[in-house]
C-alpha positions in Angstrom: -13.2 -25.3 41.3 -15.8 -26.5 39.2 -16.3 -23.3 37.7 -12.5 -22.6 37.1 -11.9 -25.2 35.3 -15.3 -24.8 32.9 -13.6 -21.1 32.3 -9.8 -22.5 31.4 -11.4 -25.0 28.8 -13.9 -22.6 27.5 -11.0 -20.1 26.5 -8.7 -22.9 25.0 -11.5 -23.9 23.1 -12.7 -20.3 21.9 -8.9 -19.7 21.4 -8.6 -22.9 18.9 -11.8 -21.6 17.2 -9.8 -18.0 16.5 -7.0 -19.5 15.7 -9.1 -22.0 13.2 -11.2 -18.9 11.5 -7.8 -17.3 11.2 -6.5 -19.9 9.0 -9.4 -19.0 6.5 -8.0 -15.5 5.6 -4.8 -15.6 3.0 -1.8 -15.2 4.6 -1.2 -12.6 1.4 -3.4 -9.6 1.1 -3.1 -6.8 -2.6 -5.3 -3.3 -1.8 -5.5 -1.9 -5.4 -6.9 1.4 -6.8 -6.7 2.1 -10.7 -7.5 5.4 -12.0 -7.7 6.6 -16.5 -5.2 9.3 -17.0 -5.5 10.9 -20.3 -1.4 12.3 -20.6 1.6 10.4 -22.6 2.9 7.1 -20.7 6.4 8.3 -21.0 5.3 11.7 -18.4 3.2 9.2 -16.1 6.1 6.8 -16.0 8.6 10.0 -15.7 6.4 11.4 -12.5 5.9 7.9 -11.2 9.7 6.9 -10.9 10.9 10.4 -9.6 10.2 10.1 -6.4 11.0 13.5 -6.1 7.9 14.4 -7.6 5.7 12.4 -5.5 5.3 15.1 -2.5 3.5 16.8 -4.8 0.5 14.3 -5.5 1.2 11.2 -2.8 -0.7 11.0 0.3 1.3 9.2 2.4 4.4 10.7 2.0 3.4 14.3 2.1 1.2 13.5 5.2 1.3 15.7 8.4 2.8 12.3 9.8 5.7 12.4 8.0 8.5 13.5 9.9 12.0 14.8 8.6 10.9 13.8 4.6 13.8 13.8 2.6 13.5 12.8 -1.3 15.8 11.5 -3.7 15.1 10.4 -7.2 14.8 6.9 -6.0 14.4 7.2 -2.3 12.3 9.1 0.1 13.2 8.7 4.0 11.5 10.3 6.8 11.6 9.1 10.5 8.7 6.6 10.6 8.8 5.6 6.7 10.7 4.8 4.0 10.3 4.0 0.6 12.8 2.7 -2.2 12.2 2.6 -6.1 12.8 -1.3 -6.9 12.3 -1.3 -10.6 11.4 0.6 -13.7 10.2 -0.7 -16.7 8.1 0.6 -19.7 4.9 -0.6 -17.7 5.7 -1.2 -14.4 7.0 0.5 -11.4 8.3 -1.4 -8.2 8.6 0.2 -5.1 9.4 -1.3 -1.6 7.9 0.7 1.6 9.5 0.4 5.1 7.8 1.4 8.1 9.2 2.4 11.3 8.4 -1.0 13.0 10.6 -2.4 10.4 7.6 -4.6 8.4 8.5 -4.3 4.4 5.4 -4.2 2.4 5.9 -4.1 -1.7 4.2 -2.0 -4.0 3.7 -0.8 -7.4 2.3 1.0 -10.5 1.2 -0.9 -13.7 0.0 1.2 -17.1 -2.4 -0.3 -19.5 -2.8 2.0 -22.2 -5.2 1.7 -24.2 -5.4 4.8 -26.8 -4.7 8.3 -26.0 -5.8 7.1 -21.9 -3.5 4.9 -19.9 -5.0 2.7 -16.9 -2.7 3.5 -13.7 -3.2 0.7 -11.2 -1.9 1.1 -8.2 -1.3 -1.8 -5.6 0.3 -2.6 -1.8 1.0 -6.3 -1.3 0.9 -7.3 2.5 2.2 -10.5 3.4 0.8 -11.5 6.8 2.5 -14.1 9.5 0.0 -16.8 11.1 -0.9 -14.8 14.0 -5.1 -14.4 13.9 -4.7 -10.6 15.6 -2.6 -9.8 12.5 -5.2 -11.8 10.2 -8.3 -10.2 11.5 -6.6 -6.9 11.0 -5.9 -6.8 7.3 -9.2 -7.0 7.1 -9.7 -3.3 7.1 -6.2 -2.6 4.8 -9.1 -1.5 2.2 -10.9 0.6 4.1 -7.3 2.5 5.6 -4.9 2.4 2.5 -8.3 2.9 -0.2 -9.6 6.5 0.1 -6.1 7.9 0.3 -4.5 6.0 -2.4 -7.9 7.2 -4.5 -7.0 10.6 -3.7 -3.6 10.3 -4.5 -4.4 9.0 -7.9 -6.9 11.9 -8.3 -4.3 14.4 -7.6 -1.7 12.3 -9.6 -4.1 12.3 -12.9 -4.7 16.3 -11.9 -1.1 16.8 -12.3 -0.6 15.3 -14.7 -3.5 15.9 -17.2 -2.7 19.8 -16.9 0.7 19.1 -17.9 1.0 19.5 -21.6 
């Protein structure tokens, strides 16, 4: 019995102290990627806000995942993802992603130009509830989202740098 009850209170107590480390981690979490594009802004913003055009340079909707992808100019849909265009402006892009479990995760573009070269930054903003599981997890959002939002904007400034 002894025993027993030594186990109960050692898991409450390793329980409160995940639930306390937990609380360190923001409940909101940005992954970014920027990449220099050397093209007009008015052709990045053009190829950004078509959405259309984004099965030819985006990861993650042109992925072997993707089932059923349908695109519209401000929509794409598939069975396990969808994404809407938000808002368009001369230097920002707003998009809002839905995945099949229903979570709603906001995204965007920004453009800093700066000469004949334009900065693209691309970002995902999670916003994460209080459980620790969920907490612990974003912290390897970078290491998922990064390398194919990087070779999405690689393919992006490919694109669109051999446009003339």
């Amino acid at each position: 019995m002894r025993f027993v009850k030594l186990g109960l209170i050692s898991i409450v107590a390793l329980s409160i102290v995940i639930f306390l480390l937990s609380l360190l981690i923001p409940s909101q979490v940005r992954i970014s990627r920027a990449i220099n594009i050397t093209a007009p802004k008015d052709s990045i913003i053009h190829q950004l806000s078509d959405l259309r055009q984004w099965q030819q340079w985006n990861e993650f909707t042109g992925s072997p995942e993707i089932t059923n992808p349908r695109y519209s100019n401000n929509a794409f849909t598939s069975d396990n993802l969808q994404v809407q265009l938000v808002l368009v402006k001369t230097d920002t892009i707003t998009t809002l992603w839905r995945q099949q479990g229903g979570r709603e995760i906001a995204s965007g573009f920004t453009l800093h130009q700066a000469g004949n070269t334009a900065v693209v930054q691309w970002y995902f903003d999670f916003r994460l509830k209080w459980y620790p599981w969920e907490k612990f997890a974003s912290i390897i959002f970078d290491k998922q989202l990064g390398p194919s939002m990087e070779q999405s904007l690689a393919a992006l400034k490919k694109t669109l740098e051999k446009t003339p």
